[in-house]
Structures are given as structure tokens and as C-alpha cells.
C-alpha positions, -999 to +999 in steps of 0.1 A: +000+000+000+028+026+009+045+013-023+012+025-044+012+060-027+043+069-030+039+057-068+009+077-072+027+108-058+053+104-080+031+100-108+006+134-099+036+151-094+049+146-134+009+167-138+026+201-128+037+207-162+041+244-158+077+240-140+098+225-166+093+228-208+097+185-204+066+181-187+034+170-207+009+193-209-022+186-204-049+181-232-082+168-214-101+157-249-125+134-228-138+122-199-103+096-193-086+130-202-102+148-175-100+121-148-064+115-150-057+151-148-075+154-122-063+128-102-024+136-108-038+170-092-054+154-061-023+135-053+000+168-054-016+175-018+009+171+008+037+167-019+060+196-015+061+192+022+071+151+019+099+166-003+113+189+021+103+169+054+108+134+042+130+136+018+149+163+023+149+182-011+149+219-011+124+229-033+141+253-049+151+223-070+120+218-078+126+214-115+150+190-108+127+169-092+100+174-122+125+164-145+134+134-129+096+125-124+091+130-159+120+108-169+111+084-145+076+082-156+090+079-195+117+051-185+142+070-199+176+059-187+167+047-156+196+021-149+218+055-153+193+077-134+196+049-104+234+044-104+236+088-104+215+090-077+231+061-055+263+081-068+250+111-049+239+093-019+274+080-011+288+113-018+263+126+009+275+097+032+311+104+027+301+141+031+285+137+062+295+105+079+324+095+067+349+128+074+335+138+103+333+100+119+372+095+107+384+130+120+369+124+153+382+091+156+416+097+146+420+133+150+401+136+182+422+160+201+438+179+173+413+204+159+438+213+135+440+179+115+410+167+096+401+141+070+405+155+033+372+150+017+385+154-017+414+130-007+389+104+000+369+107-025+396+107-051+408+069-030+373+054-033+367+062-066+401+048-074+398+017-058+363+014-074+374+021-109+404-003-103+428+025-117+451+054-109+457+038-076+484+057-057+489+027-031+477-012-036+448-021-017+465-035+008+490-014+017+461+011+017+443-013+045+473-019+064+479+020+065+445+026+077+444-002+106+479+011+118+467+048+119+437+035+132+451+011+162+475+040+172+449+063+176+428+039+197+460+033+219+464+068+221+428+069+235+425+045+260+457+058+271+443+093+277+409+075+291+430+050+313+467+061+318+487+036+336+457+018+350+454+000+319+491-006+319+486-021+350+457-043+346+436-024+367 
């Protein structure tokens, strides 16, 4: 049932043809015409707020999003529409997660050190083309675990001092 709604959204939404010059415009002829129009209109209650709220698109983009209802609803390229937008939601996860997580992690108490986002990026998308590849992949994990287990030492040292040492 959710599945069907957010399908039908979708669908009402390629309706507002007046955002973008690839939208359909509307010809109601007769009374099938008429009804689908009107219902792509119904379902455009509610739909700019499950953008922003749910989604979290700024509507500014709203022609964006047209577009892409518009291809979507014409099945035009979507195996390249779904890797892009996967694209973009890892980019948004490295964004995000990944550099801040790794900084505090291994950069903890030095607020002048961070992770290099563009550094990171450039390394995953080397290792996932299989090319350009400044470091094998394992040398690249070994670097990363060493980094990683010295700044955990480092850590419980700080949290524990010679307590740990001790066995205390």
C-alpha cells in the first residue's frame, strides 16, 4: 500500500507541467482525459512538504525533481538515473558520515588535522574504478588499521593512563 502511494505521488507530481518545458501538458479531450488530470492533481496534496520533510529536497530544485519525475515516468535511462542518484547518496554519506566520523576518531584531540574529503573521494573512486591507484589495496588497508590502532591506543591511554598498563 505505501508502495502505491508513493507511486501515485510520484506520478501526480509529473501533472505540474508548468515548472519545466519537459513536462506533458495537459490536453483533457474526454472524460479519461479529464479524470487522470484530475487525479495527478489530487495527489499533489501534501507533496512539497514530503519533499522537504521526508526527503529532504529543497524545493528550490523543484525542476529537478519534475525532471526526474518526468524521466522516470517515460523510463528513460533509468539504470543511469539509479546508479547517479546512488552516486549522490554516497557522496552525501562520505560528506557527512564518513569525514567527520574518521576526524573524530583519529583526530580527536587535534582540531587542527582533519580528514580530506576530496582526498577520500579521489581513493574510493580509485579503488572502485580499479585504476590510478596511488597505493595497492593493501597497503592502503594496512595504513589505515595502523593509523587506526595508534589512535585507539592513544585513546584508551588518555581515558585510562597507567591503569590500563597495570591491569587495573
Amino acid at each position: 500500500m505505501k508502495k502505491a502511494s508513493i507511486f501515485m505521488v510520484i506520478a501526480a507530481a509529473a501533472s505540474m507541467a508548468s515548472c519545466t518545458a519537459q513536462a506533458p501538458k495537459a490536453d483533457l479531450k474526454n472524460d479519461c482525459d479529464s479524470l487522470s488530470y484530475a487525479f495527478g492533481l489530487t495527489q499533489t496534496q501534501g507533496f512539497k512538504d514530503y519533499l522537504t520533510r521526508q526527503l529532504g529536497v529543497d524545493t528550490i530544485y523543484i525542476n529537478e525533481v519534475i525532471k526526474g519525475i518526468v524521466d522516470g515516468a517515460n523510463g528513460q535511462e533509468v539504470q543511469k538515473q539509479t546508479a547517479y542518484v546512488e552516486g549522490v547518496k554516497i557522496g552525501q554519506m562520505i560528506a557527512e558520515s564518513w569525514v567527520e566520523g574518521l576526524t573524530a576518531d583519529v583526530y580527536a584531540d587535534d582540531s587542527t588535522k582533519s580528514i580530506d574529503k576530496n582526498n577520500l573521494v579521489a581513493g574510493f573512486i580509485d579503488g572502485t574504478l580499479e585504476q590510478n591507484q596511488l597505493m595497492t589495496a593493501e597497503n592502503a588497508r594496512e595504513y589505515v588499521q595502523t593509523v587506526m590502532e595508534a589512535a585507539n591506543e592513544k585513546r584508551m591511554q588518555e581515558q585510562y593512563g597507567d591503569h590500563r598498563e597495570a591491569g587495573e
